[in-house]
C-alpha positions as CSV (number, residue, x, y, z in Angstrom):
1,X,-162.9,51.8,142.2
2,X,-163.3,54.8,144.5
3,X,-166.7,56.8,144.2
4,X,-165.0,59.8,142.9
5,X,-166.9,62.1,146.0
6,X,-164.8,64.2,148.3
7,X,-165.4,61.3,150.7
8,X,-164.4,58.7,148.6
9,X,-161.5,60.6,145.8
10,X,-160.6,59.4,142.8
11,X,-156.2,58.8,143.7
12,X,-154.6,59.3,140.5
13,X,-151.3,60.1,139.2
14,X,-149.6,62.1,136.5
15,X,-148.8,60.2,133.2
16,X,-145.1,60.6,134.2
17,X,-145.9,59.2,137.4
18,X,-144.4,61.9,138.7
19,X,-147.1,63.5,140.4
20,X,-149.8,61.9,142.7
21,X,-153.3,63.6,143.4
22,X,-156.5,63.3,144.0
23,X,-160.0,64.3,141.9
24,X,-164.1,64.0,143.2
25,X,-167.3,65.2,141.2
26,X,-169.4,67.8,143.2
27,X,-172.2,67.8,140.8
28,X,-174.3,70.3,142.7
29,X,-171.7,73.2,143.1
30,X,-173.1,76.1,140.1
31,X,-171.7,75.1,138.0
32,X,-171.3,70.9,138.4
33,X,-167.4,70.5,138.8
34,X,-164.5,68.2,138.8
35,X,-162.4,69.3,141.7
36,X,-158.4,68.3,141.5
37,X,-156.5,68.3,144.3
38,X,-152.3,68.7,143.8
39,X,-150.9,68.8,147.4
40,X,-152.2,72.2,148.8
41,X,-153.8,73.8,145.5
42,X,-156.9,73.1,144.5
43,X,-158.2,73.0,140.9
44,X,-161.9,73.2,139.5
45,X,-162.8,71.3,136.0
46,X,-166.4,71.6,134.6
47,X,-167.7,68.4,135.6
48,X,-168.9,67.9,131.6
49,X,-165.4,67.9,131.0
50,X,-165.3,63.8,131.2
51,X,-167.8,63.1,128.5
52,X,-166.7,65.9,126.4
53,X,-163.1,65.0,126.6
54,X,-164.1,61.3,125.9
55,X,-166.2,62.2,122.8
56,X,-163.4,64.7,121.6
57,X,-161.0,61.7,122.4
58,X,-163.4,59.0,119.7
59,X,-163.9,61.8,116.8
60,X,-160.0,61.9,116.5
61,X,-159.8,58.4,116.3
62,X,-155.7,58.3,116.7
63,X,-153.7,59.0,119.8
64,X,-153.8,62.6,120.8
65,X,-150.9,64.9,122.1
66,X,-151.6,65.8,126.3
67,X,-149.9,69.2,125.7
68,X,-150.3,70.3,129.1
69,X,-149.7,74.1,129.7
70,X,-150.4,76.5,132.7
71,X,-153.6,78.4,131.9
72,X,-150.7,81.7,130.8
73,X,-148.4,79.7,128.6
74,X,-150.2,79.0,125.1
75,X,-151.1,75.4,124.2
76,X,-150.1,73.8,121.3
77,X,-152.8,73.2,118.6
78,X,-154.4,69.6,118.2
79,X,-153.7,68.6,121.9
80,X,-155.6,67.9,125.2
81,X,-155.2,70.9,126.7
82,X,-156.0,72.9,123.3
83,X,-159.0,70.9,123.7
84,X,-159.6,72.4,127.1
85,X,-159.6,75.7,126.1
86,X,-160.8,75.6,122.4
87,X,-164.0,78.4,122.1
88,X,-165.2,75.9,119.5
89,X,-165.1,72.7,122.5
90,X,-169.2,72.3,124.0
91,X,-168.5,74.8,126.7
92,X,-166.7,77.6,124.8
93,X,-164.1,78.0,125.6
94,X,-162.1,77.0,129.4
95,X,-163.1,74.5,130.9
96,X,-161.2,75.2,134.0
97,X,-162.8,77.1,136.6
98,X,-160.5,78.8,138.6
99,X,-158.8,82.4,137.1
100,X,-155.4,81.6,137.2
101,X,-155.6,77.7,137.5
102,X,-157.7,77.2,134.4
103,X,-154.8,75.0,132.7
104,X,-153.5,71.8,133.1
105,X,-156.3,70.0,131.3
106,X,-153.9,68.1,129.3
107,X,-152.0,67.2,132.7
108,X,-154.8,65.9,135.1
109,X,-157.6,65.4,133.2
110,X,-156.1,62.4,131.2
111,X,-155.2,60.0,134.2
112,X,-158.6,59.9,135.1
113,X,-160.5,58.9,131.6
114,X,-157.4,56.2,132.1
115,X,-158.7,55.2,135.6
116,X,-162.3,55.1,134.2
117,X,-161.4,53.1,131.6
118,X,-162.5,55.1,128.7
119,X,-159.4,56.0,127.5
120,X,-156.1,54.6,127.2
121,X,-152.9,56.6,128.1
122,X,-149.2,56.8,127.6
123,X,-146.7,56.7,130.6
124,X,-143.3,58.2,128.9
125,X,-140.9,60.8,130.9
126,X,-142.2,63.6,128.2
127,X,-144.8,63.7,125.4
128,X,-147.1,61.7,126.6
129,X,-150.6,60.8,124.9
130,X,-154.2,59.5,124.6
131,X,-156.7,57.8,122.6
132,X,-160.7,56.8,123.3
133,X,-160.5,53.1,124.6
């Protein structure tokens, strides 16, 4: 298993498998991130995001829609990326760091719990979903 530093990424893909990308911790940019890297755009996740998601994922205790959205589309309620922007979630609200590219939670956020084997995830053309391993 990579070290999940910019040296040493995290390669993951979409739950489509339609996607490939990379993700690395930089736990002493202000504040610690998750940084997401989709070809030539860069995305920045609160780092907390991975234990928050994971203890979000364990209190629903079923399988949980992704519901990925782009930060100006609205997400549906009960999913992933709902989640991810919820003012009720640990943070408050976004967890995305970047105006403009605060969404996609639901998108790349999932693959990696998968690849740290805390979570288990669907691989279906559309509607994919997750539960806490």
């Amino acid at each position: 298993m990579p070290e999940g530093t910019k040296e040493d990424p995290w390669p993951l893909t979409t739950a489509p498998g339609t996607a490939q990308y990379t993700m690395w911790r930089e736990p002493d940019a202000d504040p610690p991130a998750l940084v997401c890297q989709v070809g030539s755009t860069t995305l920045r996740y609160r780092l907390e995001a991975i234990d928050d998601l994971r203890a979000w994922l364990a209190a629903q205790s079923d399988w949980v829609p992704l519901g990925a959205a782009d930060e100006q589309k609205p997400a549906a309620a009960g999913t992933v990326e709902a989640f991810g922007r919820d003012d009720a979630n640990p943070v408050g609200g976004w967890y995305g760091l970047r105006k403009g590219y605060r969404g996609r939670f639901g998108m790349y956020l999932p693959p990696l719990l998968e690849a740290l084997g805390v979570a288990e995830l669907t691989h279906d053309p559309r509607n994919n979903r997750m539960r806490a391993r």
